[in-house]
MISEVO-883324 format. One record per residue (C-alpha): residue in one letter; x, y, z. Coordinates in Angstrom, 2 decimals, decimal comma, always signed. Each point is the difference from the previous one (the first is absolute). Layout:
BEGIN
res:c1:c2:c3
A:X:Y:Z
...
//
This chain:
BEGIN
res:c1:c2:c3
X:+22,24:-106,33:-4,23
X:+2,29:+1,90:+2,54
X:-0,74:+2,66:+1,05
X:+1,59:+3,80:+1,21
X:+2,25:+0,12:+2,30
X:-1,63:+1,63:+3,06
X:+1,61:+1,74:+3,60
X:-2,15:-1,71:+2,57
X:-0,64:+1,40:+3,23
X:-1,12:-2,91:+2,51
X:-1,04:+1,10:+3,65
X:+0,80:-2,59:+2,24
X:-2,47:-0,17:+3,31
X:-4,03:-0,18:-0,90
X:+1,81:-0,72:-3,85
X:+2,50:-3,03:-0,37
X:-0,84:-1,11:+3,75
X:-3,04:+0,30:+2,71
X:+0,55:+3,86:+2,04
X:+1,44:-1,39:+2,77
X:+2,16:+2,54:+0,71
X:+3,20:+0,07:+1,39
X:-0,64:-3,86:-0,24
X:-0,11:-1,72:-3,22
X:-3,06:-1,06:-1,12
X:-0,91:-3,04:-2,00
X:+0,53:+0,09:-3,71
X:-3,66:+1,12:-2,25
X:-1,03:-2,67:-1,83
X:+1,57:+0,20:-3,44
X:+2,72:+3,07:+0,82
X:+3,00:-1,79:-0,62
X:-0,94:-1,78:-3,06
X:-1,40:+2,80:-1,54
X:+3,08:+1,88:+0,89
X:+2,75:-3,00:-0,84
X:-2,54:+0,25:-3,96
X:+0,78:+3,42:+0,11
X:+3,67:+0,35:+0,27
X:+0,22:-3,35:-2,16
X:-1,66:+2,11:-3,11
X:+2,53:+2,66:+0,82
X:-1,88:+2,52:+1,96
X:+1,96:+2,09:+2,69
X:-0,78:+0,00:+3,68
X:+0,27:+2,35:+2,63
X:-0,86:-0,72:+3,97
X:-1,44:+3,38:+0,70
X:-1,03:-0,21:+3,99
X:-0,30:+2,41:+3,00
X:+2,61:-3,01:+1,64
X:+3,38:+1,06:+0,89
X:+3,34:-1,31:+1,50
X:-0,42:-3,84:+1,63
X:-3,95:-0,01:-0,91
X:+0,83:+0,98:-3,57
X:+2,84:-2,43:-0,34
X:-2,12:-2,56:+1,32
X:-2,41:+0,21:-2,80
X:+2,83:+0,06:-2,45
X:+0,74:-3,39:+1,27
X:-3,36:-1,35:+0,65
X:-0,58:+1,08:-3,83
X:+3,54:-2,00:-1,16
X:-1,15:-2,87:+2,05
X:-2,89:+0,05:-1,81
X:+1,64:+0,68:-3,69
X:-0,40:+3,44:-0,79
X:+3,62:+2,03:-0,24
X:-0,91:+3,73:-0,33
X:+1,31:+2,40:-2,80
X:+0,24:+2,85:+3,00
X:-1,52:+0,14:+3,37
X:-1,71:+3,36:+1,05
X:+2,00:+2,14:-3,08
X:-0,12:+0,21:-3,72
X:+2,87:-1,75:-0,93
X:+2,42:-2,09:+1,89
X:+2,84:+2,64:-0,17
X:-2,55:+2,55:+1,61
X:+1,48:+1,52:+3,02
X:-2,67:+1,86:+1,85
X:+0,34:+3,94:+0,16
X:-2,37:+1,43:+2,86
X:+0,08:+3,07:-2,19
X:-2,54:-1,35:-2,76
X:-3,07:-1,76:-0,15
X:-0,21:-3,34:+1,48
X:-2,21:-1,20:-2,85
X:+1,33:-3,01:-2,14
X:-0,42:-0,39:-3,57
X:-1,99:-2,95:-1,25
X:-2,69:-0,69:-2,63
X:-2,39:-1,86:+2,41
X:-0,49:+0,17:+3,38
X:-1,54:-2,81:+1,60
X:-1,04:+0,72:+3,69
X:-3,22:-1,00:+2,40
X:-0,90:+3,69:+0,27
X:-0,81:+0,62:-3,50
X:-3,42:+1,65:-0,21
X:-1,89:-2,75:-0,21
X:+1,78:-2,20:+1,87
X:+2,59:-3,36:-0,51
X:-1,45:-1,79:-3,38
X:+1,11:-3,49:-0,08
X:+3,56:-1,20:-1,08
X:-1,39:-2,14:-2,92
X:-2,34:+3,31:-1,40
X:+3,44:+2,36:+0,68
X:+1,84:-2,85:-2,21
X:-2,29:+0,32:-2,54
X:-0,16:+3,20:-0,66
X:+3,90:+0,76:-0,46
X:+0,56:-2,50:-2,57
X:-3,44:+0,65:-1,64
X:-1,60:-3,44:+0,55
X:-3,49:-0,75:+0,07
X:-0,84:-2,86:+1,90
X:-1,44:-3,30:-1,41
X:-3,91:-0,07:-0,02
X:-0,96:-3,90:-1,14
X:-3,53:+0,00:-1,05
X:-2,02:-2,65:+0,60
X:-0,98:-2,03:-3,48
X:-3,34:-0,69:+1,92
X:-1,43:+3,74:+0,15
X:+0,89:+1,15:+3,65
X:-1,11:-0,40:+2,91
X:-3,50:+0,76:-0,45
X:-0,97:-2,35:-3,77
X:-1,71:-2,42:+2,13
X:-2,55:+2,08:-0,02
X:-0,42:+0,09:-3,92
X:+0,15:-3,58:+0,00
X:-2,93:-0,23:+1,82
//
């Protein structure tokens, strides 16, 4: 079942990669699958990050070297041309950043919850964990 197209905002230091800024930090576990599932089910993303100039651009690349092409980079829209007389804010449906309240939530959970899947829970045909006690 596929689902609505959604405007994803992705934060890119403490989000795709460790926050080791201005360095790059190694990729979180999972962040460019999840991403690479994303835009393969048609969902639109956005690199929304405090970088700028050569430490933006290097993300952009570290991201292509690591198969994720961006819809826009730090604007709406890839025709966006910023105007320092209006907000700054960028339009998206979900923004995924490590300083949500609450904190980063793993890639896998964040995956999940987009396209509505519930993971797999495999019961056990033998009663659980704990039927050796009713055996006995």
């Amino acid at each position: 079942m596929k689902s609505t197209q959604l405007t994803i905002a992705v934060d890119f230091d403490g989000t795709i990669v460790e926050d080791k800024y201005p360095h790059i930090g190694t990729p979180l576990l999972f962040a460019f699958e999840t991403l690479k599932k994303l835009q393969a089910n048609g969902h639109l993303l956005i690199l929304w990050t405090y970088r700028y100039g050569d430490k933006l651009q290097e993300a952009v690349d570290f991201c292509k070297e690591n198969g994720i092409e961006f819809y826009a980079v730090n604007k709406s829209y890839p025709e966006e041309k910023f105007n320092g007389e209006i907000s700054r804010k960028i339009h998206a449906d979900i923004f995924i950043d490590d300083r949500n309240f609450g904190g980063m939530v793993s890639w896998g959970a964040i995956y999940q919850k987009i396209v509505k899947e519930e993971p797999e829970i495999k019961q056990n045909k033998k009663g659980g964990f704990f039927s050796f006690l009713k055996n006995n």
